[in-house]
C-alpha positions in Angstrom: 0.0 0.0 0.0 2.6 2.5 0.7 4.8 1.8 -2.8 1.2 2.6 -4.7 0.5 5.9 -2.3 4.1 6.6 -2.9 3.6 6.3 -6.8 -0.2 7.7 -7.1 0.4 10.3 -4.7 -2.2 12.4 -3.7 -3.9 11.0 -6.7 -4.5 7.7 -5.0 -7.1 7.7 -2.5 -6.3 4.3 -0.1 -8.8 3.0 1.7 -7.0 1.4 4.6 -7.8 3.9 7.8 -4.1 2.9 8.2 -2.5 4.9 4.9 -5.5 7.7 5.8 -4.0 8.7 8.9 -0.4 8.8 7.7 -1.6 11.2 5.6 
């Protein structure tokens, strides 16, 4: 999850509470 947030950036929208919060 965090290589594709990494990649995506604000573009990808996770939807794990967990990758949420880090933001």
């Amino acid at each position: 999850s965090a290589q594709k947030f990494a990649t995506d950036g604000e573009a990808y929208k996770p939807c794990d509470p967990q990758v949420i919060r880090d933001r």
